[in-house]
C-alpha positions as CSV (number, residue, x, y, z in Angstrom):
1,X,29.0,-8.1,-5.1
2,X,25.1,-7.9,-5.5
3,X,25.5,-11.7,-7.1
4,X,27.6,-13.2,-4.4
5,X,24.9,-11.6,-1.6
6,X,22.1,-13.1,-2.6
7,X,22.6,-16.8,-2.7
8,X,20.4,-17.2,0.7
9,X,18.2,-16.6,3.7
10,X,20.6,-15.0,6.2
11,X,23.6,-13.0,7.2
12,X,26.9,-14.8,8.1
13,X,29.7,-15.2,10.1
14,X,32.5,-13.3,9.2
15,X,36.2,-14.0,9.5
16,X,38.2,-12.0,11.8
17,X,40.2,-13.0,14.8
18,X,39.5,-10.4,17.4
19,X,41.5,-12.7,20.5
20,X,39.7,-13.5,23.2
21,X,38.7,-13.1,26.6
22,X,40.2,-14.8,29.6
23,X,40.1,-18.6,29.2
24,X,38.1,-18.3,25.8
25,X,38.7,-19.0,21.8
26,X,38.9,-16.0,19.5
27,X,35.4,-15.4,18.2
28,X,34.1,-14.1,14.5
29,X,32.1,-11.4,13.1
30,X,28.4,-11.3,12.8
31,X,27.9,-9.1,10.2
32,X,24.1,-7.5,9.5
33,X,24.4,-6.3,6.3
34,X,25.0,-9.5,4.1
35,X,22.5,-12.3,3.2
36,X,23.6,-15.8,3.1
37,X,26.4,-16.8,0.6
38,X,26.3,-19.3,-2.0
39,X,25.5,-22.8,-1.0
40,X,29.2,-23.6,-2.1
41,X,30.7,-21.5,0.4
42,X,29.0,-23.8,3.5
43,X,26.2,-23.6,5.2
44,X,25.6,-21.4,8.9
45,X,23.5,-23.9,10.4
46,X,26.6,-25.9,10.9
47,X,29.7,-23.7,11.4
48,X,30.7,-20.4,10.3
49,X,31.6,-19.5,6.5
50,X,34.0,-17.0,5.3
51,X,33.3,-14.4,3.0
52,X,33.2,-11.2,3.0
53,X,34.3,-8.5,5.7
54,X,33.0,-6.2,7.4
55,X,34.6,-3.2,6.2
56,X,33.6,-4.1,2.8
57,X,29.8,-4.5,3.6
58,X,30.2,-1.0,5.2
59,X,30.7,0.5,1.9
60,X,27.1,0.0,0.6
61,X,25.1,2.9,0.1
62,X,21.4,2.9,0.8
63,X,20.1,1.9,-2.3
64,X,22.4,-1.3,-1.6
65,X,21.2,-2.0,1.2
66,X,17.5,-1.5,0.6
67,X,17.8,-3.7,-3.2
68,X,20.0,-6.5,-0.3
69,X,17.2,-6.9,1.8
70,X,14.7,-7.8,-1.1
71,X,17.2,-10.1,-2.3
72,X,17.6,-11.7,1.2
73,X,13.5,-12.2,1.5
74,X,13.4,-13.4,-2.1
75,X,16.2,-16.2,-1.4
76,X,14.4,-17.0,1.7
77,X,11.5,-17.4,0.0
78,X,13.2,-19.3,-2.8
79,X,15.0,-21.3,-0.3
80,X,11.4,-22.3,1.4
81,X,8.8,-22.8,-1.5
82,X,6.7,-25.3,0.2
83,X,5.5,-23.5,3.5
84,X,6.4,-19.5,2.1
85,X,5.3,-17.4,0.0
86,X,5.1,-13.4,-0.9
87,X,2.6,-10.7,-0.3
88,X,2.5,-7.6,-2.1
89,X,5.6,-6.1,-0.8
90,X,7.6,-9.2,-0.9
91,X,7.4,-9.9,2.5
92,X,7.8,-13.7,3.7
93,X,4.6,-15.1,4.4
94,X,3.1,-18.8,5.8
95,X,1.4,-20.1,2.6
96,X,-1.7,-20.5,2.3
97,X,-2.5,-19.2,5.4
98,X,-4.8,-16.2,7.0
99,X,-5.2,-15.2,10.5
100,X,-8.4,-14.3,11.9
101,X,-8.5,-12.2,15.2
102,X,-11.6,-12.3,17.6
103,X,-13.5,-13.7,14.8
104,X,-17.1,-14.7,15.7
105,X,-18.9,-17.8,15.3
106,X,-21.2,-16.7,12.4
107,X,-18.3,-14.6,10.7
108,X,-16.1,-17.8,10.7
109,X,-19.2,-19.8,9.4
110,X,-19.3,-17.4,6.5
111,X,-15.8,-17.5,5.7
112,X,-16.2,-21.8,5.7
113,X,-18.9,-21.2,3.4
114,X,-16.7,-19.5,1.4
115,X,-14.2,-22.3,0.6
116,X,-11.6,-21.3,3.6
117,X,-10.8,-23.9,6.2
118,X,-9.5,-24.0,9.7
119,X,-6.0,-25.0,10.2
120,X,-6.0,-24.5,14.1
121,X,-7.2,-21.9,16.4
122,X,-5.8,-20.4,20.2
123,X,-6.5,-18.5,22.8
124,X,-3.3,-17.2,23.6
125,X,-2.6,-17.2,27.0
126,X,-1.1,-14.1,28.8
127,X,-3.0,-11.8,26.3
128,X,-6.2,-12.9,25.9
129,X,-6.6,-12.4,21.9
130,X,-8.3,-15.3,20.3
131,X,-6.6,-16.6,17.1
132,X,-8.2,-18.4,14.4
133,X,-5.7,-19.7,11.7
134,X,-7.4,-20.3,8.5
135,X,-6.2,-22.5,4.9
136,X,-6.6,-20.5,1.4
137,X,-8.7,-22.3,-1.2
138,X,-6.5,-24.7,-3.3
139,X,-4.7,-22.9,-6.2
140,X,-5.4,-19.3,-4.3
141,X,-2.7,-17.5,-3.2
142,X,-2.7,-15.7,0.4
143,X,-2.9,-12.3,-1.1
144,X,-5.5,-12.9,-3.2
145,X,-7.6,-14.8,-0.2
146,X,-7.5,-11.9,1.6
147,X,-8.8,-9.3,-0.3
148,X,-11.4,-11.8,-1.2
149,X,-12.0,-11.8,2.6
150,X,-11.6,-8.1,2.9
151,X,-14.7,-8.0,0.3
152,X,-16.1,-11.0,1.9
153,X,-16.3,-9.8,5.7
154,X,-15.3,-6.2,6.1
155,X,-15.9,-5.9,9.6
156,X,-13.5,-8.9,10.0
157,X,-9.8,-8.7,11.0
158,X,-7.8,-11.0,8.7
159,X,-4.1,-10.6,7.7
160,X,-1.4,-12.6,6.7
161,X,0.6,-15.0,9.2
162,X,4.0,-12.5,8.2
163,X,7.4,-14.2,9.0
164,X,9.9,-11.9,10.8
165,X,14.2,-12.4,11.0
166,X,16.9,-11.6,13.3
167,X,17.8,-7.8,12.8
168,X,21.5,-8.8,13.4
169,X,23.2,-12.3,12.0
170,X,22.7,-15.3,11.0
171,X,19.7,-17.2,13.0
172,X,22.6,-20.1,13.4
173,X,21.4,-23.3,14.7
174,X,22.8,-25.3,17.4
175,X,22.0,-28.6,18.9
176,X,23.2,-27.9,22.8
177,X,19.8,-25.9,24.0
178,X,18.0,-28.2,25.8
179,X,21.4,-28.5,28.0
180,X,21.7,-24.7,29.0
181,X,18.1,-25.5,29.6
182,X,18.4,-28.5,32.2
183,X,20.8,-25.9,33.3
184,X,19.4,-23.2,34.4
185,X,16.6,-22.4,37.0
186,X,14.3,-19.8,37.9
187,X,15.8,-18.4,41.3
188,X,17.1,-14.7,40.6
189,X,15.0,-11.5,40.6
190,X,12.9,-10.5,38.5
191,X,12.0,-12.0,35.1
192,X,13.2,-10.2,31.7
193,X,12.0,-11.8,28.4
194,X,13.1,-12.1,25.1
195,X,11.8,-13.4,21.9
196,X,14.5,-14.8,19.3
197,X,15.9,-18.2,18.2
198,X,17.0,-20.5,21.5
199,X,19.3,-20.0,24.0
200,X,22.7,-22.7,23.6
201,X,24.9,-23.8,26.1
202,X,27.8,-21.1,27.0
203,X,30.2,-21.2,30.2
204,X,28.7,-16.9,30.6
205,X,25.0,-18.2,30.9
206,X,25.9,-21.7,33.5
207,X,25.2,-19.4,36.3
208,X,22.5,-17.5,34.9
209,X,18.1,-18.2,35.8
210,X,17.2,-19.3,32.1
211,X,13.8,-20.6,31.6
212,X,13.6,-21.1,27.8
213,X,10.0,-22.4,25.8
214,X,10.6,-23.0,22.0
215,X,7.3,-22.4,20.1
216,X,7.8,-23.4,16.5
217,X,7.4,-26.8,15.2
218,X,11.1,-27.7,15.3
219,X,10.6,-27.2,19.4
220,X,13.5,-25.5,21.0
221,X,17.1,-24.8,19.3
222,X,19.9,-23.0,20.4
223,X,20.7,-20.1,17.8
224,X,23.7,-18.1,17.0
225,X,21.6,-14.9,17.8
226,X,19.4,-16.1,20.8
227,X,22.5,-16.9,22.4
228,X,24.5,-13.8,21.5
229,X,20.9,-11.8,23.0
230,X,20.9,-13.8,26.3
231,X,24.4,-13.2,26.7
232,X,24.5,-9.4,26.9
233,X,21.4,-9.5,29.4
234,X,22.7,-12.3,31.4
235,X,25.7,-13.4,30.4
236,X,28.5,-13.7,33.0
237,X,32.1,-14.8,32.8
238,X,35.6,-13.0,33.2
239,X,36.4,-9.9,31.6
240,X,32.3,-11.1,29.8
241,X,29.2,-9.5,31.7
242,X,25.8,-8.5,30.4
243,X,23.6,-5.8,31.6
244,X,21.2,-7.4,33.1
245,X,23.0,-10.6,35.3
246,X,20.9,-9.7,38.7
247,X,17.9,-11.1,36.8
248,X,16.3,-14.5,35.3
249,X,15.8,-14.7,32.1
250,X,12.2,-15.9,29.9
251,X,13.4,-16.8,26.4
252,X,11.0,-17.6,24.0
253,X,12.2,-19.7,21.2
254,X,9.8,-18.9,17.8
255,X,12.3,-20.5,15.5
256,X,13.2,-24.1,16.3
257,X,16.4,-23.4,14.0
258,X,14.8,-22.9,11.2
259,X,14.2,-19.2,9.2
260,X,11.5,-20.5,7.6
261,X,9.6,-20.0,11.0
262,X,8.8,-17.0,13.5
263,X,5.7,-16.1,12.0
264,X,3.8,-13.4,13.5
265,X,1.5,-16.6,15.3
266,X,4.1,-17.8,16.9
267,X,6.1,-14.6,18.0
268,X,2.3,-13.1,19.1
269,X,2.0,-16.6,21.7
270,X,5.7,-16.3,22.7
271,X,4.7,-12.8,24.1
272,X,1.2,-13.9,25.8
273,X,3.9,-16.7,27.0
274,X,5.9,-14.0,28.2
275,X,3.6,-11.9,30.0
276,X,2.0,-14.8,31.7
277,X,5.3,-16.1,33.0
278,X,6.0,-12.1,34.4
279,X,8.2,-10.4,32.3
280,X,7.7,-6.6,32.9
281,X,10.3,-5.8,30.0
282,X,10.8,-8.5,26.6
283,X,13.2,-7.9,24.0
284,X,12.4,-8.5,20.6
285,X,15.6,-8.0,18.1
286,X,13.7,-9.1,15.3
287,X,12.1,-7.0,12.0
288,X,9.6,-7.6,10.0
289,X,6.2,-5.5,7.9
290,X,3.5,-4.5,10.3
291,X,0.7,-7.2,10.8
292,X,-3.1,-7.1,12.6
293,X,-1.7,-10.1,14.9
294,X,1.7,-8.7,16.4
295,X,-0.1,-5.0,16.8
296,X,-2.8,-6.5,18.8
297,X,-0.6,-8.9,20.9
298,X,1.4,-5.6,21.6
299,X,-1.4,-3.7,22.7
300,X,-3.1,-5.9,24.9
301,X,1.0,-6.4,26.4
302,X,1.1,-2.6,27.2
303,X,-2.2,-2.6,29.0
304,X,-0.9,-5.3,31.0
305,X,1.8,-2.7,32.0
306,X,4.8,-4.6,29.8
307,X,7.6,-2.8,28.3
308,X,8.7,-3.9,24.9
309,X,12.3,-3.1,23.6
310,X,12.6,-3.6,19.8
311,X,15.4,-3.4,17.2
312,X,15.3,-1.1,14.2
313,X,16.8,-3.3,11.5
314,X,20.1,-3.2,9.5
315,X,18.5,-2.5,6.5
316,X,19.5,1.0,6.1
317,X,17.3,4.0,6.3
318,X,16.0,3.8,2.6
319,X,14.5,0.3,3.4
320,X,10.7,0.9,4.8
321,X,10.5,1.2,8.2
322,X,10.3,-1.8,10.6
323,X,8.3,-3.8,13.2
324,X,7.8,-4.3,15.8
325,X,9.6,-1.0,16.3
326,X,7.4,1.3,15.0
327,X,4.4,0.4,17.0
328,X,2.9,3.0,19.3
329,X,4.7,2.4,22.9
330,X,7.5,0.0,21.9
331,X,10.7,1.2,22.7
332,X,12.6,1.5,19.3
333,X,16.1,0.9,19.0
334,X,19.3,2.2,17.5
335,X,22.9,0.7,17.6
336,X,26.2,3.4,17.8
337,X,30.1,2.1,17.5
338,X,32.8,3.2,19.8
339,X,32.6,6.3,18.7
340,X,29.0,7.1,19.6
341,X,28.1,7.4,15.3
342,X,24.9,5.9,14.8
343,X,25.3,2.7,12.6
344,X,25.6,3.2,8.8
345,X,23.4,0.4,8.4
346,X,21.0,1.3,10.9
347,X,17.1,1.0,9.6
348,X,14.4,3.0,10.7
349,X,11.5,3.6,12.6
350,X,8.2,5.3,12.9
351,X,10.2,6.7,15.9
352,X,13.6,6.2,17.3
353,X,13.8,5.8,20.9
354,X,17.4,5.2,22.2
355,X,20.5,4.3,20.9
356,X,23.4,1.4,22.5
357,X,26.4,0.2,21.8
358,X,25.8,-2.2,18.7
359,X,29.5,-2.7,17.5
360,X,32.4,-2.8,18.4
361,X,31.6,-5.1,20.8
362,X,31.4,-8.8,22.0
363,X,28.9,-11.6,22.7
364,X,28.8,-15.5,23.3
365,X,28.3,-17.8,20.5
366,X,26.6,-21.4,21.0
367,X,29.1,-23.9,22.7
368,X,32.4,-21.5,24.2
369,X,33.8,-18.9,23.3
370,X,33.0,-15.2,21.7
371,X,32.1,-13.3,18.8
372,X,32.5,-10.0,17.5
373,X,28.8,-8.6,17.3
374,X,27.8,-5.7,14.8
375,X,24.0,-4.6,14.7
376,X,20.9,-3.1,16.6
377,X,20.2,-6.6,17.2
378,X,22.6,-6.3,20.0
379,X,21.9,-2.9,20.9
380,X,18.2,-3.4,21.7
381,X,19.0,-5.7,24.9
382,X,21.3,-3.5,26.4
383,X,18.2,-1.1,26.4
384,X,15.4,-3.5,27.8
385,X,18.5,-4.1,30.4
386,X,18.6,-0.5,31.8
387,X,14.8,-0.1,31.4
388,X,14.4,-3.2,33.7
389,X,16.5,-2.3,36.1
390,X,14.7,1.0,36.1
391,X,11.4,-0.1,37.4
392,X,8.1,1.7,38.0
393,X,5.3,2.4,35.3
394,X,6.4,1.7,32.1
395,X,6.2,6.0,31.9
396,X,8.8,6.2,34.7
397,X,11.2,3.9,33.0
398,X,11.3,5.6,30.7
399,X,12.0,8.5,31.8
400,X,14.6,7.3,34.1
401,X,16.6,5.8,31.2
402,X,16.0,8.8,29.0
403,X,17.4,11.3,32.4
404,X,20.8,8.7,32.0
405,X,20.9,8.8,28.2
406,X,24.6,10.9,26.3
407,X,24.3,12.6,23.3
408,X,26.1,10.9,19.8
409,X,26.5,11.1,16.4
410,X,23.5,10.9,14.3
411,X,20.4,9.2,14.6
412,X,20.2,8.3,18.1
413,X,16.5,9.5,19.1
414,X,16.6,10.9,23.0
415,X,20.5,9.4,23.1
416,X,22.8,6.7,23.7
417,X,22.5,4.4,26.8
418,X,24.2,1.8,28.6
419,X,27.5,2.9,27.0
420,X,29.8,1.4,29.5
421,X,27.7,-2.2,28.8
422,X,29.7,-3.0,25.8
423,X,33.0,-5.7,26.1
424,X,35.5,-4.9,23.7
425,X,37.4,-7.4,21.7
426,X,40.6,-8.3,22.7
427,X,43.2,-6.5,20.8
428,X,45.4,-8.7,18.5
429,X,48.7,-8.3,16.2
């Protein structure tokens, strides 16, 4: 099983006609737990693959899961040699890159001397933090650069330009963004934000305010997962609604289709993009190792009174615990089934915040039609929904949402919300 699971960067699309909703095509599974399949069984960018189900992924203990998610990082690594590479941990990385933050002129000087050159540098609107990206000596390797750096300029802040992935499916390109785009207009409430791969073209999202950026070099994509996201906050159609329709949506796009991107660069200017454009409450169902960048970018978000909603992972709770959930003041979330059980799969958290429904459940995937959803991916949205529609201090959010929140089964932090949020499949022979 190990074998088949590791042959490449993401999860997949599962078989499994579930019927469909009014006027729609049966949908698939997007299962969390499984890395891409061998190249011979297709590819995810293009269509779904079959393999295998849900049920059977379910059966994987935690030392599965953990030893699956090293695989998965190590394919996408493999999968990506020329612009990726490792740090210690095995974490996807840009090569040959390090970030400086709020580096001074005679620090960066120093640095230069020191055989390092600049790649590019920003002052990322929104948040204020001033980014300085810089190029490893030839034949060093990232890691090594920055403990050389470390020794080098201790008062500096360096790190690593991480690379962070969907913490639900398959990133799933498609080519229809830029229509649900051209679309879509800014006219309805206020703004909630999400980071993720791009928003496609869906009949649920043709009446929905969607103002989408793309930030990577690929520009903006619709995605498999960004448009399963925006869907269940503002997704709209028949027996389909999200939780979050009486608002306009800010999607930030940090992957241009391709995994290789979503670095913690480009995520940390899709939030300063965010907060500029007036999101009081951004969604961010993606995981990754903690990095200098994204912790700062968070920060200077919170002071600017933001609310940020983030997924735990669905790499089980033996796998280390994820970002950007476990930063002080993000909201850190859980998925539950119909049931109300916490997710097997479930990863964890310096803390757990609140749970949602994260399975047995539906969203839109790119063109028509819906799929069956299975992950805290999807449960995170349903969570920045209800804290958006809250309002107040980010403190009496909150607490508002927390006063709403049912007890469950298992991890679920201060409980379950948004329980009536989730559409069910349609039932089949």
């Amino acid at each position: 099983m190990t074998a088949l699971l590791a042959g490449a960067a993401q999860a997949q699309l599962l078989p499994g006609n579930i019927g469909a909703l009014p006027g729609q095509v049966a949908g698939r599974v997007i299962d969390p737990l499984l890395g891409d399949a061998p190249a011979s069984l297709g590819n995810t960018v293009n269509g779904p693959v079959d393999t295998l189900s849900v049920r059977a992924a379910q059966t994987l203990n935690r030392t599965s899961l953990r030893d699956l998610r090293l695989e998965r990082l190590q394919a996408l690594i493999r999968a990506n040699r020329e612009v990726l590479e490792a740090d210690d941990d095995g974490q996807p990385v840009r090569r040959g890159e390090i970030i400086a933050l709020d580096a001074s002129p005679a620090l960066l000087a120093r640095v230069q001397a020191a055989g390092f050159s600049m790649l590019r540098e920003d002052e990322m609107e929104g948040i204020g933090v001033r980014v300085h990206v810089l190029s490893v000596p030839r034949g060093e390797s990232g890691r090594k650069a920055l403990e050389r750096l470390h020794k080098l300029a201790p008062e500096g802040a360096f790190d690593l330009n991480h690379v962070f992935e969907p913490a639900g499916s398959a990133l799933g390109a498609a080519a229809d963004a830029a229509a649900a785009a051209a679309r879509s207009v800014r006219d309805r409430g206020d703004s909630i934000g999400m980071i993720d791969g791009g928003v496609a073209a869906h009949p649920a999202l043709a009446g929905a305010s969607i103002h989408q950026r793309g930030f990577a070099n690929g520009g903006l994509k619709g995605s498999g997962h960004g448009t399963a996201i925006a869907s269940l906050l503002v997704g709209e159609e028949g027996a389909f609604r999200g939780a979050a329709v009486s608002r306009s949506l800010l999607a930030a796009d940090v992957y241009g289709g391709n995994p290789a991107s979503g670095s913690a660069e480009v995520i940390a200017r899709a939030l300063g993009w965010l907060v500029a454009g007036g999101a009081r409450v951004i969604n961010i169902s993606l995981v990754g190792p903690p990095n200098r960048l994204l912790a700062r970018a968070i920060e200077l978000a919170h002071e600017r009174g933001v609310t940020i909603v983030a997924a735990v992972g669905n790499d089980g709770p033996a796998a280390p615990p994820m970002y950007p959930a476990s930063y002080h003041g993000v909201i850190s979330v859980t998925g539950v089934d119909a049931r109300d059980r916490a997710l097997v799969e479930a990863g964890r958290a310096a803390h757990l915040d609140f749970a949602a429904p994260g399975a047995d459940m539906v969203a839109a995937m790119p063109g028509k039609g819906y799929t069956k959803v299975r992950g805290t991916s999807f449960a995170a949205p349903l969570v920045a929904a209800r804290l958006a529609a809250a309002g107040g201090s980010p403190a009496n959010r909150v607490d508002i949402v927390a006063d709403e929140a049912v007890s469950g089964h298992g991890k679920v932090g201060r409980g379950i919300v948004c329980n009536t949020c989730r559409t069910v499949p349609a039932t089949t022979p």
